[in-house]
N, C-alpha and C positions, 0 to 999 in steps of 0.2 A: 683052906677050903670052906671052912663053916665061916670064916668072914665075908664070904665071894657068896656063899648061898646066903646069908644074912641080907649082904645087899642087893643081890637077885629079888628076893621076897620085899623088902621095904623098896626095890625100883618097881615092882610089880604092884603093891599095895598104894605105889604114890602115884602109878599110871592111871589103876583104877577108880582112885579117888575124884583122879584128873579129870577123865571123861566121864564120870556120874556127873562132877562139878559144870563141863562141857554141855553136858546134856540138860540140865537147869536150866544153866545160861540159856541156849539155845531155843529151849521150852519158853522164857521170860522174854525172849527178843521176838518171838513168833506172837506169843502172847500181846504184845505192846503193840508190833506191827500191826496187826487186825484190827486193834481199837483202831490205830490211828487211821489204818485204809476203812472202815466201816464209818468213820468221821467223815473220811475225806466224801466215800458214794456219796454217804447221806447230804452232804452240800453240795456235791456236784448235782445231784436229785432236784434241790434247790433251785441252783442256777438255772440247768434245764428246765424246770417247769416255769420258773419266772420267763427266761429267754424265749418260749414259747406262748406265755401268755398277751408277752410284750411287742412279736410279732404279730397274732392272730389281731390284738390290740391295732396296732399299727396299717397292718392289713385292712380290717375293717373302715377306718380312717379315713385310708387312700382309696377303699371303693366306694365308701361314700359320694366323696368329692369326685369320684369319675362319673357315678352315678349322672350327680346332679350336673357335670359338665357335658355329658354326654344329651342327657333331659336337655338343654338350652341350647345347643345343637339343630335339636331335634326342632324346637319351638323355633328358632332363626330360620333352619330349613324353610319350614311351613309358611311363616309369616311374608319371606321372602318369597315362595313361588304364587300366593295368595294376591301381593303387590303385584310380581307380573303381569300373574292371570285377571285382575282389575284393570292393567292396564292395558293387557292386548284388547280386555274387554271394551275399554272406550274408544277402541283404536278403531275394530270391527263396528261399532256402533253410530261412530262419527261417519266410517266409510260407507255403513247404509244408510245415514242419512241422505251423505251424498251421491250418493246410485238413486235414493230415492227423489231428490232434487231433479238431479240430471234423467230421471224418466219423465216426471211430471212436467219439464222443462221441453223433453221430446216431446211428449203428447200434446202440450199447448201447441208447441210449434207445426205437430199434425193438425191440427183442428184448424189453426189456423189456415195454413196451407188449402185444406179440404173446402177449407170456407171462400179463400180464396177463387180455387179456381170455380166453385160453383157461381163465384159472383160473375168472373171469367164467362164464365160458360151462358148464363144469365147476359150477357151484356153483348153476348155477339150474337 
C-alpha cells in the first residue's frame, strides 16, 4: 500500500509539474503569437495606407485627364456650332442680298413700266 500511495503522490507531483510546465509553454506561444500578429497589423497598416494613397494617386491622374478631355469636348462643341452659326450666317446674308437684288430688279421694272405707259398715255 505505501508503494501505491508513493506512486499516487509522484503521479500527482509529475501531473502538476506537468501543467505548471503546460501553462509556460502556453503563456510563451501566446506571447510569441502577438508579437508576430502585432508585426503582421503593423504591415498590413502599411499596405493599406500605401494601397490607399496609390489609388487616391491614381484617382487624381485619371480625373485629370477626364478633366481636360472633357475641357476639349467642350471647345470642339463651341468651335463647331460657331462654324455653323457663320455659315448659316452667310447663307441668310447671300439670300438678302438676293431678295435685295430681286426687289431693286422689281422696282426698276415698275418704274419702268409706270414710265412706259405714261409715254403710252402721252402718245394717244
Amino acid at each position: 500500500a505505501a508503494v501505491k500511495a508513493q506512486s499516487l503522490a509522484r503521479q500527482f507531483l509529475a501531473r502538476k509539474r506537468y501543467h505548471a510546465f503546460l501553462k509556460k509553454v502556453i503563456k510563451i506561444q501566446a506571447w510569441r503569437k502577438g508579437i508576430i500578429g502585432r508585426r503582421f497589423a503593423k504591415e498590413y497598416k502599411k499596405v493599406t495606407s500605401a494601397t490607399r494613397i496609390q489609388s487616391s494617386w491614381k484617382r487624381w491622374r485619371v480625373r485629370r485627364v477626364y478633366k481636360a478631355l472633357r475641357q476639349a469636348v467642350y471647345v470642339a462643341q463651341e468651335r463647331w456650332r460657331i462654324s455653323h452659326a457663320k455659315t448659316a450666317m452667310k447663307k441668310l446674308k447671300q439670300e438678302a442680298k438676293e431678295v435685295g437684288a430681286l426687289m431693286a430688279k422689281s422696282q426698276k421694272a415698275q418704274e419702268q413700266a409706270t414710265s412706259l405707259r405714261k409715254r403710252n398715255e402721252e402718245l394717244e
